[in-house]
DSSP file (Angstrom, degrees, kcal/mol; ACC not computed):
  #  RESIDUE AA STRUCTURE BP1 BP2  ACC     N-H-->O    O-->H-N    N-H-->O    O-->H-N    TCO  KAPPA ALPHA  PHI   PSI    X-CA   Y-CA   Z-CA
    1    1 A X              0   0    0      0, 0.0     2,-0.5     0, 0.0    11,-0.0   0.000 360.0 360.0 360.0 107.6   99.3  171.6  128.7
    2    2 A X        +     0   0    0      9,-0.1     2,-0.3     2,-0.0    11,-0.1  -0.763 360.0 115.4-128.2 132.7   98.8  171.6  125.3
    3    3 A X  E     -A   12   0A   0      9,-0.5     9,-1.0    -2,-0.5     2,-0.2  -0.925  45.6-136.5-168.1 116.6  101.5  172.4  122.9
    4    4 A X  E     -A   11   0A   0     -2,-0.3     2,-0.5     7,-0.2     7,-0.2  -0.547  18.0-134.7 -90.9 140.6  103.3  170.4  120.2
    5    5 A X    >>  -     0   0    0      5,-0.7     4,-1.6    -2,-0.2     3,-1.4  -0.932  16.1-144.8-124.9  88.5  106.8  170.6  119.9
    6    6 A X  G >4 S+     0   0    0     -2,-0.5     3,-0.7     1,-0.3    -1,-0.1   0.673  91.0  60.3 -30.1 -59.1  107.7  171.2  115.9
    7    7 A X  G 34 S+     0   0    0      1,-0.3    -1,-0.3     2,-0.1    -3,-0.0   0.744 123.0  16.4 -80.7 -48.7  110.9  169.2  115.7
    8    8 A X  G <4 S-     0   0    0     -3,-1.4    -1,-0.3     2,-0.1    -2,-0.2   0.250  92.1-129.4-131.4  -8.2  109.5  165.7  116.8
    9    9 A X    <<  +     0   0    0     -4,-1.6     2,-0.3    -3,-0.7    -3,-0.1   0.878  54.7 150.5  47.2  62.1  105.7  166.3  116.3
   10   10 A X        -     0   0    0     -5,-0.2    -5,-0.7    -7,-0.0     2,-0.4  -0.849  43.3-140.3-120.3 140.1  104.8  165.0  120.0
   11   11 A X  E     -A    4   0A   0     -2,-0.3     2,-0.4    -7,-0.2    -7,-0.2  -0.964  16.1-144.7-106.3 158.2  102.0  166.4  121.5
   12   12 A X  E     +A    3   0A   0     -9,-1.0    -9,-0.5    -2,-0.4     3,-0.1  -0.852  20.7 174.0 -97.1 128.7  102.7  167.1  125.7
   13   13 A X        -     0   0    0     -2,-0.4     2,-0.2     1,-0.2    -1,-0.1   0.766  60.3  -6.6 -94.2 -35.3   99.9  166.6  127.7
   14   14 A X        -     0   0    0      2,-0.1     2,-0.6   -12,-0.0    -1,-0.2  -0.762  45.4-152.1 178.4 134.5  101.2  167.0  131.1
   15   15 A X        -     0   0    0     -2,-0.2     2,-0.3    -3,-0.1    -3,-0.0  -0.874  24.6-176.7-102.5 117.8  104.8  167.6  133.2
   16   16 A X        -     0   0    0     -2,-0.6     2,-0.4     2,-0.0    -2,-0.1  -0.912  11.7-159.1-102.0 138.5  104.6  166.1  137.0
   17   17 A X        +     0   0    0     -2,-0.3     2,-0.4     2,-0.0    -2,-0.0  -0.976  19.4 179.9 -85.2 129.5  107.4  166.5  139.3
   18   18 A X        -     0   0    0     -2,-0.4     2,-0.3     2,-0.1     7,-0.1  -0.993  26.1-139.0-144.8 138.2  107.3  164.1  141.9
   19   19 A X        +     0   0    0     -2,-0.4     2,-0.3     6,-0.0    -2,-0.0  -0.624  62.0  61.6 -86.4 153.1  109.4  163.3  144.9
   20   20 A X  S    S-     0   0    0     -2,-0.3     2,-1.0     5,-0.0    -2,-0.1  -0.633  91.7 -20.6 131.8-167.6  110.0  159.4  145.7
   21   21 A X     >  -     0   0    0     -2,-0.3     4,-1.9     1,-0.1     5,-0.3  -0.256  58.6-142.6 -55.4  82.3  111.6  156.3  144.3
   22   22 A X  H >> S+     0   0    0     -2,-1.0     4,-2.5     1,-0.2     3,-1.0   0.640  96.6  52.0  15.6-116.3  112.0  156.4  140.4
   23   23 A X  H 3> S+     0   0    0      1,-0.3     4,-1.8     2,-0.2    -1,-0.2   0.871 114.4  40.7 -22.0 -75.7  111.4  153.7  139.4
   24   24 A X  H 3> S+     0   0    0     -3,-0.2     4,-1.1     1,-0.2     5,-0.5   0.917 112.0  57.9 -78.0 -15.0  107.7  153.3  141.4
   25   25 A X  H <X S+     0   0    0     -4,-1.9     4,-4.1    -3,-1.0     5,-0.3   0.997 106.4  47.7 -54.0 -57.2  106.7  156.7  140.6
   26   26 A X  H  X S+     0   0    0     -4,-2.5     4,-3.5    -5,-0.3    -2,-0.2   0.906 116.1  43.3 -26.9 -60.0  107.2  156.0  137.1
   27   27 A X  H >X S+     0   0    0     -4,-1.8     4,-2.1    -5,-0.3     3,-1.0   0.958 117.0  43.5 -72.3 -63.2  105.3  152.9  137.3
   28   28 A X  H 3X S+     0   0    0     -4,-1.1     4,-2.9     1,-0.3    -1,-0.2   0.906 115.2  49.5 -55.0 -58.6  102.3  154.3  139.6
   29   29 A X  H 3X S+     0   0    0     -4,-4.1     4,-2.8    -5,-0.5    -1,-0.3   0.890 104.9  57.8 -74.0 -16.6  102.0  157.5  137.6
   30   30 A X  H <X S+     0   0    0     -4,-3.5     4,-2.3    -3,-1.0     5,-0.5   0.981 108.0  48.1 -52.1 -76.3  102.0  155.2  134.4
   31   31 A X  H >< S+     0   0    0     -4,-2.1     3,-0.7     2,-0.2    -2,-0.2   0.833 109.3  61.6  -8.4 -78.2   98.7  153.5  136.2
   32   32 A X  H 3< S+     0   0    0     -4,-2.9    -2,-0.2     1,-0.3    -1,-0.2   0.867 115.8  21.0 -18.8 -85.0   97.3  157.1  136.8
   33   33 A X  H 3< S-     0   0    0     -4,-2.8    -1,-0.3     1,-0.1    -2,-0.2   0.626 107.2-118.1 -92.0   1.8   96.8  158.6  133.6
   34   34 A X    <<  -     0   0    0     -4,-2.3    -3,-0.1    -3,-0.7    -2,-0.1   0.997  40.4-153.5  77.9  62.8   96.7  155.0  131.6
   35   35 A X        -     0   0    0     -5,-0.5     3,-0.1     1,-0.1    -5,-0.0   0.119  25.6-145.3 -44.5 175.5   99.6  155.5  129.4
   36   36 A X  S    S-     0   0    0      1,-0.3    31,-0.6    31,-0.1     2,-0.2   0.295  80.0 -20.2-132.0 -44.1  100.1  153.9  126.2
   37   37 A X  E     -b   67   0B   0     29,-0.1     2,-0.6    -3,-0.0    -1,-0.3  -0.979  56.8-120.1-165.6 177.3  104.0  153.7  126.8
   38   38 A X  E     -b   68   0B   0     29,-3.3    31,-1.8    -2,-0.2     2,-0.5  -0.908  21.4-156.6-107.8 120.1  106.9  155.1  128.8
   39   39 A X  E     -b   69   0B   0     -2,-0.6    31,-0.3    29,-0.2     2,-0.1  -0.915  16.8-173.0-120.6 132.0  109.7  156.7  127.0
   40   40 A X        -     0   0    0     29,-1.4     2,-0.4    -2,-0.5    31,-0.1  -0.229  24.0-142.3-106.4 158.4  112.9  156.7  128.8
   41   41 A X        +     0   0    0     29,-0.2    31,-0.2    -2,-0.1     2,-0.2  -0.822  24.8 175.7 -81.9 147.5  116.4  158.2  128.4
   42   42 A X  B     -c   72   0C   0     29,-1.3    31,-2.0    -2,-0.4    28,-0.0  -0.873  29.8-149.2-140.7 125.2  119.4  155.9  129.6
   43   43 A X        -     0   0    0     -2,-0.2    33,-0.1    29,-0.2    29,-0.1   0.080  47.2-121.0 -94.6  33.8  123.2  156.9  129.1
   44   44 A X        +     0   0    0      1,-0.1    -1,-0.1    31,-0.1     6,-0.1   0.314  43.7 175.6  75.2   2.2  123.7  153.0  128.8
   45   45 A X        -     0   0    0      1,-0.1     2,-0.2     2,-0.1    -1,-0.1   0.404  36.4 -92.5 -57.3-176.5  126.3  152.1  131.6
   46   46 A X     >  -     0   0    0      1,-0.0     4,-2.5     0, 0.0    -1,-0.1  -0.626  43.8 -95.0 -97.5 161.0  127.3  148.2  132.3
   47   47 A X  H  > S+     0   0    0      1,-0.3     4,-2.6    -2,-0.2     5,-0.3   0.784 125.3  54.0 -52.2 -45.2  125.6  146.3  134.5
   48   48 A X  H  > S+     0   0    0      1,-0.2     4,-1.3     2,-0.2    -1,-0.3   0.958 111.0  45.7 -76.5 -30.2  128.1  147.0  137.4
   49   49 A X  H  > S+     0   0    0      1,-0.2     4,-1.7     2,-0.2     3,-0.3   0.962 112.0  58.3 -68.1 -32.1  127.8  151.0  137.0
   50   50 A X  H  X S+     0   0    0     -4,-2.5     4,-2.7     2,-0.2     3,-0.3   0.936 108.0  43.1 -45.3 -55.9  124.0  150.2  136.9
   51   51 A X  H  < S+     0   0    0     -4,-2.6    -1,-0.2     1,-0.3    -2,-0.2   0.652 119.7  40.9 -75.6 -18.3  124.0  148.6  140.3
   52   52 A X  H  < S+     0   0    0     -4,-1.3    -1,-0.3    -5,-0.3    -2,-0.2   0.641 130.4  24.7-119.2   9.0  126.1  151.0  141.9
   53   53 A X  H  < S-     0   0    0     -4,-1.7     2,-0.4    -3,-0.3     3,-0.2  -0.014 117.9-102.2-135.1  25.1  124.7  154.4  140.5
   54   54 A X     <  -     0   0    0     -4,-2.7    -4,-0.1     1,-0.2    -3,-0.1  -0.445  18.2-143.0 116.5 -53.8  121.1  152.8  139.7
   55   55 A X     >  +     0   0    0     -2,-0.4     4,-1.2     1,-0.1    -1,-0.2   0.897  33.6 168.3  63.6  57.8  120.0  151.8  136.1
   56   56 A X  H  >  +     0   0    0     -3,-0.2     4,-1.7     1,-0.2    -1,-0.1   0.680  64.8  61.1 -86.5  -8.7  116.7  153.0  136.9
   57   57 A X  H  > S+     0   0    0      2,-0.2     4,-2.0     3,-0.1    -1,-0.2   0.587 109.9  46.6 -76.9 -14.4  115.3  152.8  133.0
   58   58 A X  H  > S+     0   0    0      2,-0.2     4,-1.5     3,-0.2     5,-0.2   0.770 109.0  54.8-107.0 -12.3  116.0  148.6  133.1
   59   59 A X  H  X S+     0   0    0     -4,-1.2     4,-6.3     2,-0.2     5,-0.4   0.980 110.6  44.5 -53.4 -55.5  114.3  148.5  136.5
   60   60 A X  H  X S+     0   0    0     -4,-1.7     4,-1.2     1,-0.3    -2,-0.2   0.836 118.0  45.1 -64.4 -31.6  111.1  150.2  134.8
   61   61 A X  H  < S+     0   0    0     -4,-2.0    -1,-0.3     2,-0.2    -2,-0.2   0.780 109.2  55.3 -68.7 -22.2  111.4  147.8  131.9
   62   62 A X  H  < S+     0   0    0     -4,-1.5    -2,-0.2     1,-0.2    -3,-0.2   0.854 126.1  19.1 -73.7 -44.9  112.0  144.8  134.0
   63   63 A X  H  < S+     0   0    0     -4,-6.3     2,-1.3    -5,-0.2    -2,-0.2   0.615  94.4  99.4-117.7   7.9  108.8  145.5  135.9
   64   64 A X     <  -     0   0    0     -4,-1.2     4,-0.1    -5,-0.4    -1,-0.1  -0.722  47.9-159.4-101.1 107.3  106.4  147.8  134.1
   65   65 A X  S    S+     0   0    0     -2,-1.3     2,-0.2     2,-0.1    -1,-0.1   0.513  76.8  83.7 -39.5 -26.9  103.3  146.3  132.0
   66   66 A X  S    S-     0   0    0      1,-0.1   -29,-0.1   -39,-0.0     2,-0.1  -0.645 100.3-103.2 -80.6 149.1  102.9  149.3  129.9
   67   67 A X  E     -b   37   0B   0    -31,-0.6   -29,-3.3    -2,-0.2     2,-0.4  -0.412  38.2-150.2 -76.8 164.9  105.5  149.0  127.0
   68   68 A X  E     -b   38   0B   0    -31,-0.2     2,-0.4    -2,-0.1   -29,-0.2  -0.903  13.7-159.8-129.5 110.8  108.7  151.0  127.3
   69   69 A X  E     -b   39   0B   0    -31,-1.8   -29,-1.4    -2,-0.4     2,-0.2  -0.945  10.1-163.6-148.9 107.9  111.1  152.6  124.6
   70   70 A X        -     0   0    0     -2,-0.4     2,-0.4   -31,-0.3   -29,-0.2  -0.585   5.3-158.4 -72.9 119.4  114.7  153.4  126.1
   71   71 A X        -     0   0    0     -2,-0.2   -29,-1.3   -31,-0.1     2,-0.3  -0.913  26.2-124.3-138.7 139.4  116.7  156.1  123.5
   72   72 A X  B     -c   42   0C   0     -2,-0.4     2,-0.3   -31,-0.2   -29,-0.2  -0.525  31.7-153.6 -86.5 122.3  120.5  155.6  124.3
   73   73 A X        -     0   0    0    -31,-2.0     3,-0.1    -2,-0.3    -1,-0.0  -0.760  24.9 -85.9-111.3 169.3  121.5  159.4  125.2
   74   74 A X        -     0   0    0     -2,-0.3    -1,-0.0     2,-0.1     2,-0.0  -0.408  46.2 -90.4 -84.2-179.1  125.3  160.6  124.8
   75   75 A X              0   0    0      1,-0.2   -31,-0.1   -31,-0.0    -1,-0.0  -0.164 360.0 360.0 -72.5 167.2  128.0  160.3  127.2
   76   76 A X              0   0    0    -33,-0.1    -1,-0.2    -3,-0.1    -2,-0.1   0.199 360.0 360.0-103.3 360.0  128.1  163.5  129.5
């Protein structure tokens, strides 16, 4: 897919859906196509909402070798 998105002047290259664990899908499909970086949404919790509903963007920075750029999204 390509197509540039006016507002943010990104080009998309390709959208995967994939079933399995976050966090190593992310990481694995980074491997795959040889990223340049990962960019993430997070709605910020604390550490204890993290651990009991997931905090799966500081897992992927905690273990992922590719750099990773986390934009703070609003509260729902």
């Amino acid at each position: 897919m390509d197509s540039q998105i006016d507002s943010c002047r990104l080009l998309i290259e390709d959208i995967r859906i994939t079933k399995g664990n976050p966090t190593e899908v992310i990481l694995n499909t980074t491997k795959d196509i040889h990223s340049d970086m990962i960019v993430m949404g997070s709605y910020g919790h604390n550490i204890l909402q993290d651990a009991l509903t997931g905090g799966t963007a500081r897992r992927v920075v905690k273990k992922s070798e590719t750099p990773v750029f986390v934009v703070r999204l609003p509260k729902k």
